[in-house]
Each structure stands twice: as C-alpha cells, then as structure tokens.
PDB file with one MODEL, atoms N, CA, C and O in Angstrom:
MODEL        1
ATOM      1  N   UNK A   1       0.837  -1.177   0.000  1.00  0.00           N
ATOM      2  CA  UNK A   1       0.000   0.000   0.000  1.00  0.00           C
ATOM      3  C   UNK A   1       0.884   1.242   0.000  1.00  0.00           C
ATOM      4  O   UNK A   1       1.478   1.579   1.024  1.00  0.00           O
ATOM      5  N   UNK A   2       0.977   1.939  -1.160  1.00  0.00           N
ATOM      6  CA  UNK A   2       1.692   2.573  -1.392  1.00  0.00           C
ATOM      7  C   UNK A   2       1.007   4.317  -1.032  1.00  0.00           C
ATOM      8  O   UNK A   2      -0.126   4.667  -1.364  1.00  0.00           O
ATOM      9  N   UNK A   3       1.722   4.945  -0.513  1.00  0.00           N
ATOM     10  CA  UNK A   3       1.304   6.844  -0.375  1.00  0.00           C
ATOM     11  C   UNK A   3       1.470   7.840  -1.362  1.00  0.00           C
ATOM     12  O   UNK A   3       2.416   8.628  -1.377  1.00  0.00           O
ATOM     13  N   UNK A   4       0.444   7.802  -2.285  1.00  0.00           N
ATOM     14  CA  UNK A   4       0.640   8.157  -3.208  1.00  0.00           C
ATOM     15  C   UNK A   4       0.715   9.690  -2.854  1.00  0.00           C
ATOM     16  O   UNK A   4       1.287  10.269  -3.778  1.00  0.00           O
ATOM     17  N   UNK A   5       0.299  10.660  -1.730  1.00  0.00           N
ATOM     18  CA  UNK A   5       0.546  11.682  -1.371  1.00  0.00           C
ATOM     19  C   UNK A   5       1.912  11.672  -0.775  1.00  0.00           C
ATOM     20  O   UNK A   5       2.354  12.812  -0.630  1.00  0.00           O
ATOM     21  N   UNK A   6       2.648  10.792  -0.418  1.00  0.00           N
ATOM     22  CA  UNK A   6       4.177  11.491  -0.145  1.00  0.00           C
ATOM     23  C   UNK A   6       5.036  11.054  -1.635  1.00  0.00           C
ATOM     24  O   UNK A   6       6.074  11.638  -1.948  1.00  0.00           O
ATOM     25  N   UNK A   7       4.547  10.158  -2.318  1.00  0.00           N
ATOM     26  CA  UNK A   7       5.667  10.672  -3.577  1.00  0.00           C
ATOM     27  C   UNK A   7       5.160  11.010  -4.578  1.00  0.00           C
ATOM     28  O   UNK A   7       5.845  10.663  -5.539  1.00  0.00           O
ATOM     29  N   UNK A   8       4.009  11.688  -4.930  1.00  0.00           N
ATOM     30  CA  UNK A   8       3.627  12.426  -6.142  1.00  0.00           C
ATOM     31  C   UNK A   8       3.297  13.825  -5.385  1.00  0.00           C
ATOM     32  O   UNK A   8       2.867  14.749  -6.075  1.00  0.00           O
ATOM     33  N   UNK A   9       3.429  13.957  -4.406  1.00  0.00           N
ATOM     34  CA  UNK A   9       3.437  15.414  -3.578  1.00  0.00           C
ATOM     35  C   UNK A   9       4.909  15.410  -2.954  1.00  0.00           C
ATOM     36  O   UNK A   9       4.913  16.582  -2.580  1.00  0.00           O
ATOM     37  N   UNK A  10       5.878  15.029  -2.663  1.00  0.00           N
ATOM     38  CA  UNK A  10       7.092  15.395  -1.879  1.00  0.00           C
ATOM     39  C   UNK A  10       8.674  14.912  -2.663  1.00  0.00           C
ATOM     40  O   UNK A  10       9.749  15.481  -2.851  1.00  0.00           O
ATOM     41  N   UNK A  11       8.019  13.347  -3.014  1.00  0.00           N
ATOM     42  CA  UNK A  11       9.423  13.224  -3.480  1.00  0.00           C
ATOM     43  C   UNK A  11      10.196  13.435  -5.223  1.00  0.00           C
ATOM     44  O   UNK A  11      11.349  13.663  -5.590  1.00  0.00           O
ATOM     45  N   UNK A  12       8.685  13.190  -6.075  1.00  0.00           N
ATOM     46  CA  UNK A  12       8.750  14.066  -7.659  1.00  0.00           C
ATOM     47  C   UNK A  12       9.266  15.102  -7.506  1.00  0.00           C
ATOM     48  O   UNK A  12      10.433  15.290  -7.848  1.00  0.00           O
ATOM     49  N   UNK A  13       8.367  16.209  -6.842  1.00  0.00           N
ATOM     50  CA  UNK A  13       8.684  17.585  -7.151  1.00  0.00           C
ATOM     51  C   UNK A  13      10.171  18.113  -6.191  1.00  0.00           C
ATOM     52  O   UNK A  13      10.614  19.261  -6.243  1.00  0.00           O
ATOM     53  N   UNK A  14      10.653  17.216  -5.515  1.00  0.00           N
ATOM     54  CA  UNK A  14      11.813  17.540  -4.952  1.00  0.00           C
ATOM     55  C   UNK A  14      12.785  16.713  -5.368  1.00  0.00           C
ATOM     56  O   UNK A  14      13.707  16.648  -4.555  1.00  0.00           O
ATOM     57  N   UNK A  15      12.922  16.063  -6.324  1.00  0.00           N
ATOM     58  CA  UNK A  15      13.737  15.242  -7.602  1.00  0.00           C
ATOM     59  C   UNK A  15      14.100  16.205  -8.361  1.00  0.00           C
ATOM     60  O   UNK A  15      15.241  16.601  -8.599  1.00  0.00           O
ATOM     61  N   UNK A  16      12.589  16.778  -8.939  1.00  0.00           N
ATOM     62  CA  UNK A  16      12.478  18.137  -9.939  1.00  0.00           C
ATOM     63  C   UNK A  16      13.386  19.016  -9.910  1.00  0.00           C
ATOM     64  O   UNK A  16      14.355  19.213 -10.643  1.00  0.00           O
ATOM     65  N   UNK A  17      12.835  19.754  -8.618  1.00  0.00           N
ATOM     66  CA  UNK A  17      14.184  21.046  -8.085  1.00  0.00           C
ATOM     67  C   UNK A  17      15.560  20.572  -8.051  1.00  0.00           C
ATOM     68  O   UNK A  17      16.462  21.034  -8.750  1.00  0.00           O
ATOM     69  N   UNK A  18      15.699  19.474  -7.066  1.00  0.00           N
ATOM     70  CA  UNK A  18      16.949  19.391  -6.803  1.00  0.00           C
ATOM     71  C   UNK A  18      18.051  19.518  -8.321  1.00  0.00           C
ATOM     72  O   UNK A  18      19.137  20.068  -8.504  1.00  0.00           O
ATOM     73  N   UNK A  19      16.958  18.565  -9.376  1.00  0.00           N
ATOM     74  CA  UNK A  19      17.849  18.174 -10.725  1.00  0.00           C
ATOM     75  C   UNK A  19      17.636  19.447 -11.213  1.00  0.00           C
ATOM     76  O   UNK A  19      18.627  19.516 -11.940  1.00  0.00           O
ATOM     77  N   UNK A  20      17.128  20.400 -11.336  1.00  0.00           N
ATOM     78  CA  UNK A  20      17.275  21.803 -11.808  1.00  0.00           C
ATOM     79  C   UNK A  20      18.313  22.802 -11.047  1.00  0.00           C
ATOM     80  O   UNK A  20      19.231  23.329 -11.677  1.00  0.00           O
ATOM     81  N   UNK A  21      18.154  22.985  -9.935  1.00  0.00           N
ATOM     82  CA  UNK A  21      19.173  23.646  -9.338  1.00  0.00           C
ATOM     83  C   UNK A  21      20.497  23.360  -9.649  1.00  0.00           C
ATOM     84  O   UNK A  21      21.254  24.314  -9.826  1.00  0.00           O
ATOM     85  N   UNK A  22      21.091  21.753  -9.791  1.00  0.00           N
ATOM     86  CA  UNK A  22      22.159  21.227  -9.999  1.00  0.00           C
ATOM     87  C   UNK A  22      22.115  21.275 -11.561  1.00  0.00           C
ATOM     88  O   UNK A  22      23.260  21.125 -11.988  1.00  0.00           O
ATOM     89  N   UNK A  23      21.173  21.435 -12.596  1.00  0.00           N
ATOM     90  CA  UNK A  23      21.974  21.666 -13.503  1.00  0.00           C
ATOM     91  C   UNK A  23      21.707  23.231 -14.360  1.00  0.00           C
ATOM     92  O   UNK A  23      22.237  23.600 -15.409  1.00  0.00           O
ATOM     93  N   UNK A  24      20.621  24.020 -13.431  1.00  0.00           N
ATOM     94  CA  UNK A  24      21.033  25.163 -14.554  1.00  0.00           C
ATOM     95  C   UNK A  24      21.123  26.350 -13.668  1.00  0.00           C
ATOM     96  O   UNK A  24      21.012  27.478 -14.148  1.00  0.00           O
ATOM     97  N   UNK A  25      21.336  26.139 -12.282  1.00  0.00           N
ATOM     98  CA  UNK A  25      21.614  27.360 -11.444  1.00  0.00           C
ATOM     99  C   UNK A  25      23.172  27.467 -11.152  1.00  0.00           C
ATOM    100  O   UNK A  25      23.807  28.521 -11.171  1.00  0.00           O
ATOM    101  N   UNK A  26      23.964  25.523 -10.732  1.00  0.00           N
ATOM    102  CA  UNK A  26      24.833  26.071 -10.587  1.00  0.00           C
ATOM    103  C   UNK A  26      26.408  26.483 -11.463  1.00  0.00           C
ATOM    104  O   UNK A  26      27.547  26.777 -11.103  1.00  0.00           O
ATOM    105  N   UNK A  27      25.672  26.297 -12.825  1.00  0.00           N
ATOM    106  CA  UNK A  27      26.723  26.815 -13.708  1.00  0.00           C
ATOM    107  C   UNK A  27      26.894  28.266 -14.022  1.00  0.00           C
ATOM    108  O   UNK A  27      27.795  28.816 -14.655  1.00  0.00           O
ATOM    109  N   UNK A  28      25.623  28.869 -13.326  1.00  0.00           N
ATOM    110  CA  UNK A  28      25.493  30.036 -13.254  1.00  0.00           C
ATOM    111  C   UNK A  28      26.184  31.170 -12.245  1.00  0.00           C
ATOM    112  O   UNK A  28      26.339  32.391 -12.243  1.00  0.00           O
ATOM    113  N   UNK A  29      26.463  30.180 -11.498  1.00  0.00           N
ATOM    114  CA  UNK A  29      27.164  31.053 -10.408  1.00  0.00           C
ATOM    115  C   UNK A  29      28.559  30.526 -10.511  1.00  0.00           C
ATOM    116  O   UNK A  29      28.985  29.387 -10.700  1.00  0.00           O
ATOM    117  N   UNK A  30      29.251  31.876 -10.301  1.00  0.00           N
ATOM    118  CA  UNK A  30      31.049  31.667 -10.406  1.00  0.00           C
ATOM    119  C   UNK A  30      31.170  31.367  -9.110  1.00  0.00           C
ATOM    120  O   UNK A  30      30.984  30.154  -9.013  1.00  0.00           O
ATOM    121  N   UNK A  31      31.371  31.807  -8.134  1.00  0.00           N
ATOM    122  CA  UNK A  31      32.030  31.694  -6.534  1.00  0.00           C
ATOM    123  C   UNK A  31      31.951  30.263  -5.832  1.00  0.00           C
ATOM    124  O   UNK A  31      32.858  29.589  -5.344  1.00  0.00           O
ATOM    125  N   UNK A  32      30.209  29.938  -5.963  1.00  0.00           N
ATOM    126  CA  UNK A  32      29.687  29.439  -5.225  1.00  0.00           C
ATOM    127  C   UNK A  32      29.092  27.789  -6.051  1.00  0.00           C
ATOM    128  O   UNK A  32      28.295  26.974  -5.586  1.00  0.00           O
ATOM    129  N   UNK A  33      29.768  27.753  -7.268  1.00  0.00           N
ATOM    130  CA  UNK A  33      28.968  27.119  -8.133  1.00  0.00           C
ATOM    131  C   UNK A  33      28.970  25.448  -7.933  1.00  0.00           C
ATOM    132  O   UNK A  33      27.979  24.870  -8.381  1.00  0.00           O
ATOM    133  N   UNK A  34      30.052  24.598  -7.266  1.00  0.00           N
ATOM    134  CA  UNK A  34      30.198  23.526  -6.751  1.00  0.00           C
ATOM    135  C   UNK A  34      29.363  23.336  -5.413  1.00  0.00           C
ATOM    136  O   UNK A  34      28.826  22.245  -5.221  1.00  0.00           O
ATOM    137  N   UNK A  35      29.208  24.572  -4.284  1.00  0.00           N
ATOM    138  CA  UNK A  35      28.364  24.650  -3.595  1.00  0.00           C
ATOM    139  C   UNK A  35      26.908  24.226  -3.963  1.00  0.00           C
ATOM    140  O   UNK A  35      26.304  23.287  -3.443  1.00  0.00           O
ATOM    141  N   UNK A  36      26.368  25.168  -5.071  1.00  0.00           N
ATOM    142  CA  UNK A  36      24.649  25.080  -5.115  1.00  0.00           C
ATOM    143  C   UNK A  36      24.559  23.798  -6.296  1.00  0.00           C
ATOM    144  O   UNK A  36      23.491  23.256  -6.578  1.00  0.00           O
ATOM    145  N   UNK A  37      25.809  23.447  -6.888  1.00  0.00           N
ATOM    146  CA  UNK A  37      25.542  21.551  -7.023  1.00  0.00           C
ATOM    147  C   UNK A  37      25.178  20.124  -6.251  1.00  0.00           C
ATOM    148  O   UNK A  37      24.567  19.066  -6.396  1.00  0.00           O
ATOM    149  N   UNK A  38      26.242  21.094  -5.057  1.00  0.00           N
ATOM    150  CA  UNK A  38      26.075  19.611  -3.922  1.00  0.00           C
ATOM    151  C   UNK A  38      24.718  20.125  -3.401  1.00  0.00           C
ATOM    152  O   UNK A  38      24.006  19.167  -3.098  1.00  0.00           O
ATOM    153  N   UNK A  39      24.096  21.366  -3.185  1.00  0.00           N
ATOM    154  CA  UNK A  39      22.896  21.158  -2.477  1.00  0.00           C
ATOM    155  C   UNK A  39      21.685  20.465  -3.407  1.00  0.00           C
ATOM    156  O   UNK A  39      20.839  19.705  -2.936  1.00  0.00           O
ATOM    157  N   UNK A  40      21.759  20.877  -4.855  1.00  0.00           N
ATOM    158  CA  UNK A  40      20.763  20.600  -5.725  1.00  0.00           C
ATOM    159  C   UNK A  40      21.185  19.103  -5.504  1.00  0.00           C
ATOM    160  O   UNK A  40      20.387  18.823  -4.610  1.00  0.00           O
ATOM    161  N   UNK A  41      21.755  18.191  -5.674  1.00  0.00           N
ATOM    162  CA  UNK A  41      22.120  17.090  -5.691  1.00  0.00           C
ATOM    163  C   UNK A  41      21.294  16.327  -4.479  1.00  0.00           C
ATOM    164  O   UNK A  41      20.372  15.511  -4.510  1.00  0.00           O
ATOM    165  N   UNK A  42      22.193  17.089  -3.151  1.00  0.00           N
ATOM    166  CA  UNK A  42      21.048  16.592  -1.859  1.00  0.00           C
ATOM    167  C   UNK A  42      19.756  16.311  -2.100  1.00  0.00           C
ATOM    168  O   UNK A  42      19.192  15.220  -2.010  1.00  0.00           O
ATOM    169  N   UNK A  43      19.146  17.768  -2.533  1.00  0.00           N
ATOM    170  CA  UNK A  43      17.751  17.795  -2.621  1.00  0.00           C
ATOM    171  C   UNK A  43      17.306  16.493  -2.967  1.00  0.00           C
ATOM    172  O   UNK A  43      16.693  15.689  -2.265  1.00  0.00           O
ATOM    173  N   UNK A  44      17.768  16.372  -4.363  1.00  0.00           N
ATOM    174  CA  UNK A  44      17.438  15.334  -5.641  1.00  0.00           C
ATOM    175  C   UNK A  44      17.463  14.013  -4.847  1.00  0.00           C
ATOM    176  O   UNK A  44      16.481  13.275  -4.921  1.00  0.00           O
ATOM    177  N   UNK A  45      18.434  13.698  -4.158  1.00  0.00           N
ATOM    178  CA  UNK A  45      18.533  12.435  -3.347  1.00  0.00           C
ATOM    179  C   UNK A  45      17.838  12.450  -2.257  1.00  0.00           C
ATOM    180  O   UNK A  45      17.466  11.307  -1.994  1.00  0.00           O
ATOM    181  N   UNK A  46      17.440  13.324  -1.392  1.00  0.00           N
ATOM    182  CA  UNK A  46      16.278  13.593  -0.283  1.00  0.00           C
ATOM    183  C   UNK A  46      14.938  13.159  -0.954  1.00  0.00           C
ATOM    184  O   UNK A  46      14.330  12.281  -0.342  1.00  0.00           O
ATOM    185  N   UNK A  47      14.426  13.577  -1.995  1.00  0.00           N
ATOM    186  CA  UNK A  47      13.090  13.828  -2.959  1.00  0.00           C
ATOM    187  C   UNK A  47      13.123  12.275  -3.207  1.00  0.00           C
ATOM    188  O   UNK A  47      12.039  11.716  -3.044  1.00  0.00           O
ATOM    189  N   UNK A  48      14.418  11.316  -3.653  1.00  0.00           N
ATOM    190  CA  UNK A  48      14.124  10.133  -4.213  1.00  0.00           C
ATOM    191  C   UNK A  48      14.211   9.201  -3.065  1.00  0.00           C
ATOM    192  O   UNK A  48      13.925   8.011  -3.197  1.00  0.00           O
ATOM    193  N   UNK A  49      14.668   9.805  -1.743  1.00  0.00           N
ATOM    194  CA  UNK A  49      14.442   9.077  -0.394  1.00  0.00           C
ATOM    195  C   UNK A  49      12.718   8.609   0.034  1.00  0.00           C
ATOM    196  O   UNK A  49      12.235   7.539   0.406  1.00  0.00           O
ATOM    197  N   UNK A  50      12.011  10.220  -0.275  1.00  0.00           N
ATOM    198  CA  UNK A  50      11.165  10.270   0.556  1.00  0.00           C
ATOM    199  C   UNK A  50      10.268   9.621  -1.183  1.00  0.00           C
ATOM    200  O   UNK A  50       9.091   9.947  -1.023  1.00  0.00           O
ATOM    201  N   UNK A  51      10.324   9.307  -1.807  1.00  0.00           N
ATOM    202  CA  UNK A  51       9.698   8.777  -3.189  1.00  0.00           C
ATOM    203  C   UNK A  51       9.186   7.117  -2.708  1.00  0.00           C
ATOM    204  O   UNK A  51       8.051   6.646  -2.635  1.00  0.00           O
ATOM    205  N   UNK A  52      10.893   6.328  -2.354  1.00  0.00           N
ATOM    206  CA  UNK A  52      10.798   5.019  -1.567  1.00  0.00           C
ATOM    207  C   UNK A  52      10.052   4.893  -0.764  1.00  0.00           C
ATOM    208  O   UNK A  52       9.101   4.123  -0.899  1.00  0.00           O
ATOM    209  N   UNK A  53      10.308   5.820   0.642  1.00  0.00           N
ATOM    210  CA  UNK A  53       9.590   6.178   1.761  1.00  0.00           C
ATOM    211  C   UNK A  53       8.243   5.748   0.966  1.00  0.00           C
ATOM    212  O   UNK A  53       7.910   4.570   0.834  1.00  0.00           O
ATOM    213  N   UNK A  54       7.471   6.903   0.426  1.00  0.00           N
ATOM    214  CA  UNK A  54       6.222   6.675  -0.243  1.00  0.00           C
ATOM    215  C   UNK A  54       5.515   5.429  -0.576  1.00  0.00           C
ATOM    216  O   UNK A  54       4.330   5.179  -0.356  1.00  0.00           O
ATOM    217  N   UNK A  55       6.782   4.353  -1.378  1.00  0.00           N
ATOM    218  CA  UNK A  55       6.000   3.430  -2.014  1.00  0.00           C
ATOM    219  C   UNK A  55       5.978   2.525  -0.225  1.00  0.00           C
ATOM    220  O   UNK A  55       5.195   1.580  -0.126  1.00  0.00           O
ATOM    221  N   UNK A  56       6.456   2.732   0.465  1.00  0.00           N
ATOM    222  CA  UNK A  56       6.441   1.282   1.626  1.00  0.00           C
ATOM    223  C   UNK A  56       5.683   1.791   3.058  1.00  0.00           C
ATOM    224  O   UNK A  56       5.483   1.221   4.131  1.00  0.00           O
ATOM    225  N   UNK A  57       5.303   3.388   2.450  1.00  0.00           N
ATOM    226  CA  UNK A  57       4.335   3.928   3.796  1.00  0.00           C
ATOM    227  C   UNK A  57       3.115   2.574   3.926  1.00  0.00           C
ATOM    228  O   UNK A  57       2.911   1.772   3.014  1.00  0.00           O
ATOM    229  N   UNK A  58       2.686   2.568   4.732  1.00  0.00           N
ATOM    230  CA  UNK A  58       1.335   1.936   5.272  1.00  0.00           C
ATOM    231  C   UNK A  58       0.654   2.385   6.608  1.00  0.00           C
ATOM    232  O   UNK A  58       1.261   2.316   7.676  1.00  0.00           O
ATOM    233  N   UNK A  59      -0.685   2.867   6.504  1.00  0.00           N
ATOM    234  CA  UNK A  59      -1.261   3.495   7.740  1.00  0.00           C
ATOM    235  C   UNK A  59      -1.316   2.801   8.520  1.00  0.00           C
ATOM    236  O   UNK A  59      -1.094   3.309   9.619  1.00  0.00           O
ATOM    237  N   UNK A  60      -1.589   1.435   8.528  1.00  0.00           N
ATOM    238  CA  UNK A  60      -1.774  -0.007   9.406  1.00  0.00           C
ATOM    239  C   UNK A  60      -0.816  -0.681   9.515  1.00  0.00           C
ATOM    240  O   UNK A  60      -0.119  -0.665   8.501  1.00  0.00           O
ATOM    241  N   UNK A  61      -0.373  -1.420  10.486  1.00  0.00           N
ATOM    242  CA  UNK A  61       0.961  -2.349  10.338  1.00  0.00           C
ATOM    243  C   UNK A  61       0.688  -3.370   9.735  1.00  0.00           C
ATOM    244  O   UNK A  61      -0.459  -3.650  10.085  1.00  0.00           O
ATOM    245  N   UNK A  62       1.136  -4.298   8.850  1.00  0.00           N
ATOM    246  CA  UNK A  62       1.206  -5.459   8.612  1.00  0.00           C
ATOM    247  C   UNK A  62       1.438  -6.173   9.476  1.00  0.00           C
ATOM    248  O   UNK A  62       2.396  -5.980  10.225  1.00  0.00           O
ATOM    249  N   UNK A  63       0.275  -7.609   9.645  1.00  0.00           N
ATOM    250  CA  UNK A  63       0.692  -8.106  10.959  1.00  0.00           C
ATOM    251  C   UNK A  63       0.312  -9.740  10.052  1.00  0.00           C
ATOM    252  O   UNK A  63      -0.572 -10.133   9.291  1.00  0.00           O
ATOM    253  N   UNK A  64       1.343 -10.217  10.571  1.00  0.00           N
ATOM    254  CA  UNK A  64       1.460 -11.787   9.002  1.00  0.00           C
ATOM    255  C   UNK A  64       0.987 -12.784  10.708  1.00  0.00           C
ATOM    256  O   UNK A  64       0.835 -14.005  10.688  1.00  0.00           O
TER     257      UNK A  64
ENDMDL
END
C-alpha cells in the first residue's frame, strides 16, 4: 500500500528542483557554483528518499 501523497506530492517535485538547481543554477554562479551543485544534488537524493519512503508507507501495520 503505497502513499501516493508522499511521492507524487514530496518526493517528484523535490527530484524536480533538486535536478534543476544542480543543472542550470549552478553553472550560473562563479564563486559558489560547486556549492549550489552539492545542495541541488542533496535535494534530488532527499526527494528520491522520501519517493521510496512513499511506495512502503502503510497506515496499518502489517501483521502476518
């Protein structure tokens, strides 16, 4: 029983950002630009954490 509100609400759209930030913000910035990669990156891997999370949520415990 999968939560379809934590990964079509939390972990898509924070895949999304993260993979945007990491590829068209931080070539944009000179100083800081390896910085706002590793965060876009995080994101992207946080978003595909909580995606998993999603598919193995269950409101009830399984009880075998």
């Amino acid at each position: 029983m999968a939560s379809k509100a934590i990964c079509v609400g939390v972990g898509i759209p924070m895949m999304v950002v993260g993979a945007l930030i990491a590829l068209l913000w931080a070539p944009a910035e000179a100083e800081l630009g390896s910085t706002v990669e590793f965060v876009g990156s995080l994101i992207g891997i946080l978003g595909a954490v909580f995606f998993i999370t999603g598919l193995f949520y269950a409101k009830e415990p399984v009880m075998h």
